[in-house]
C-alpha positions as CSV (number, residue, x, y, z in Angstrom):
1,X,53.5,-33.8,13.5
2,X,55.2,-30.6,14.4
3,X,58.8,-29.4,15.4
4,X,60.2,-27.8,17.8
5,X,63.5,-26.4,19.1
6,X,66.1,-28.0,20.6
7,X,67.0,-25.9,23.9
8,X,70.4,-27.8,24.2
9,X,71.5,-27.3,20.6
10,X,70.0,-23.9,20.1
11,X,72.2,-22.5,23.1
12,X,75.4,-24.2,22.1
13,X,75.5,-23.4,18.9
14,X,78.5,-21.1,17.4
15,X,79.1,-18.8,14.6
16,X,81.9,-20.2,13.2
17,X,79.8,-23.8,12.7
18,X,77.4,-21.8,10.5
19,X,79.5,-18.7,9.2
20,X,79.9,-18.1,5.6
21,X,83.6,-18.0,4.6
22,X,83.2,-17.4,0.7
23,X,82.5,-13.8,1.3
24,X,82.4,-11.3,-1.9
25,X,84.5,-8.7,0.0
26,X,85.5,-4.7,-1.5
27,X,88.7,-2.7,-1.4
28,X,88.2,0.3,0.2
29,X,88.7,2.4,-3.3
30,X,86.6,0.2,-4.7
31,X,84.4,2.1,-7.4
32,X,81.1,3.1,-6.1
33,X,79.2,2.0,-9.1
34,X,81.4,-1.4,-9.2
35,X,80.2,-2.5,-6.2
36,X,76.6,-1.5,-6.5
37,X,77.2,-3.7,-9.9
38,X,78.8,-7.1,-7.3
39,X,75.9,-6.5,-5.1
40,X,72.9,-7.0,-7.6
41,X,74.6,-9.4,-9.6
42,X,75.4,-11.7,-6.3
43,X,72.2,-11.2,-5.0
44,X,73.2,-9.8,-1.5
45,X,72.5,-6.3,0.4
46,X,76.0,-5.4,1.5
47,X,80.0,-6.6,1.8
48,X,82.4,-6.4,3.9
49,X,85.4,-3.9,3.5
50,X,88.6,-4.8,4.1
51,X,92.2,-3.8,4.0
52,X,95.2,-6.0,1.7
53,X,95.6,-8.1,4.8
54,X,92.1,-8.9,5.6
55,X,91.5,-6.3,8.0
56,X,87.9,-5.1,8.7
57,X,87.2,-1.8,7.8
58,X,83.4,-1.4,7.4
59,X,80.6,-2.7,5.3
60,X,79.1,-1.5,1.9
61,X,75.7,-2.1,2.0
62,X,71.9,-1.4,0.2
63,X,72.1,1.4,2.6
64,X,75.3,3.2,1.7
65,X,73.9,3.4,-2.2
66,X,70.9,4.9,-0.4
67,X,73.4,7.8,0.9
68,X,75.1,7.9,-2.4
69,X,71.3,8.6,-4.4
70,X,70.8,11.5,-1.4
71,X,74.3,13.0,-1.6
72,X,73.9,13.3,-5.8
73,X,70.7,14.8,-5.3
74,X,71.1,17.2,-2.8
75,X,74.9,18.0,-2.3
76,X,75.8,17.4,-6.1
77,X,79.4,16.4,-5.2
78,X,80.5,12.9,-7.2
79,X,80.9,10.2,-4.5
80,X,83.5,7.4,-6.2
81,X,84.7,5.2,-3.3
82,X,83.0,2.5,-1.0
83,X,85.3,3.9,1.7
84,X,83.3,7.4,1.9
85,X,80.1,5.7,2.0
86,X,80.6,2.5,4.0
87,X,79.4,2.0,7.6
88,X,82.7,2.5,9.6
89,X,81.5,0.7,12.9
90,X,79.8,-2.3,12.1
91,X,78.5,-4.8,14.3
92,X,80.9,-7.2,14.5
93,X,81.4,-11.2,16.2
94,X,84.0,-13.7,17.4
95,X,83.7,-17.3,16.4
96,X,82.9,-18.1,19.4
97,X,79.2,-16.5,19.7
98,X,76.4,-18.1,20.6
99,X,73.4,-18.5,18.2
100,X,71.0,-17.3,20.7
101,X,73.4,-13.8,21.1
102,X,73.7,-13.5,17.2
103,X,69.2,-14.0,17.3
104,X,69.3,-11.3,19.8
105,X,71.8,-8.7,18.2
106,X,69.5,-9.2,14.8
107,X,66.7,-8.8,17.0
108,X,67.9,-5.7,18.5
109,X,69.6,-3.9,15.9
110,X,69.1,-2.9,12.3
111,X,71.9,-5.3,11.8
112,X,71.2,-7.4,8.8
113,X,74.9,-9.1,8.7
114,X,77.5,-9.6,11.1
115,X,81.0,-9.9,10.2
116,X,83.3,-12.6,11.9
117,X,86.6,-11.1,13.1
118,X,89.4,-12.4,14.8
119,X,92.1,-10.0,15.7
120,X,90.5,-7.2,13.9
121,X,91.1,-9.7,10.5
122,X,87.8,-10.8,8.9
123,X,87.4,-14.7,9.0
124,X,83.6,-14.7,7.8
125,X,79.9,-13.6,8.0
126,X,76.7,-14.6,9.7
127,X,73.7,-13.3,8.3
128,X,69.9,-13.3,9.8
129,X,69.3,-15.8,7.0
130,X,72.3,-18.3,8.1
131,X,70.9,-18.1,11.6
132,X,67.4,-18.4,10.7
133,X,68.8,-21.9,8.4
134,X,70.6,-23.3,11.7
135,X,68.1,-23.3,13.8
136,X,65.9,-24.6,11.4
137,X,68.2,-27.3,10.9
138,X,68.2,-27.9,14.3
139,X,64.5,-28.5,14.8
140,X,63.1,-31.9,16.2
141,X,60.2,-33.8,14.9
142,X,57.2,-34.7,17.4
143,X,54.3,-36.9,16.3
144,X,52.2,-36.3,19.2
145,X,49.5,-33.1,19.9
146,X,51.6,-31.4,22.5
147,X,52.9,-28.7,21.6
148,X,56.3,-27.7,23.3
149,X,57.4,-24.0,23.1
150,X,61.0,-22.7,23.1
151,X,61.7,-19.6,25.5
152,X,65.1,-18.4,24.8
153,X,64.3,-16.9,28.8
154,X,65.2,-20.3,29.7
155,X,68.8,-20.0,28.1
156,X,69.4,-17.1,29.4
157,X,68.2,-14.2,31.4
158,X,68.1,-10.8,29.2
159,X,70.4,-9.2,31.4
160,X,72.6,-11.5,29.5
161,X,71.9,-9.7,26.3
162,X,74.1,-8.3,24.4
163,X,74.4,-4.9,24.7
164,X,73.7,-2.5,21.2
């Protein structure tokens, strides 16, 4: 017995059937050392930023306390707010993306977590994990020998890829 994908499902799959809305989420003068402090103790590599209406600013993530460890090394200057170190340009998604888009942008990029957003106002986050968990969920059981491949080709052409 093995599984496979299911073509059908796999390409109509969207982000906002398997988005996280229960997001730990940072003010932008959110302490430095606070949110390294939500990170570890939540288990996750970054949040999102946002405004006191929701909006998206940027993400806080394992690599912004990277900058912070450089900038106290070499420039010496205290660093205290997520806003001066978090990515300002994320790589963002509608609710309406594909799960075979969201597998390519995480293919593509160094992307590790994309942020929902409707009208600029953050309504969740898909992560490589929560895309790698659908799909899995969306497997199919064979009991015979033949062994049945998926090529996302078939879904759609890469000229169709997203462009990052």
């Amino acid at each position: 017995m093995y599984k496979s994908f299911c073509p059908s499902a796999v390409s109509h799959l969207h982000a906002f059937e398997m988005m996280n809305c229960n997001l730990i989420t940072l003010a932008p003068d959110t302490n430095v050392f606070v949110a390294v402090e939500l990170l570890i103790e939540n288990k996750i590599s970054g949040a999102p930023v946002v405004d006191e209406n929701y909006c998206l600013l940027g993400v806080f993530s394992e690599k912004s306390v990277m900058k912070v460890l450089v900038e106290a090394a070499y420039e010496q200057v205290p660093i205290d707010r997520v806003d001066s170190l978090m990515n300002r340009t994320p790589k963002t998604i509608s609710e309406d993306t594909l799960l075979v888009t969201m597998a390519q942008i995480f293919l593509t990029s160094p992307a590790r977590r994309l942020p929902v957003v409707r009208d600029k106002v953050l309504v969740g986050q898909v992560s490589r994990r929560d895309v790698i968990r659908a799909a899995t969920q969306l497997t199919s059981s064979h009991d015979h020998e033949e062994k049945h491949l998926l090529y996302l080709s078939a879904l759609r052409s890469m000229s169709d890829a997203p462009n990052v």
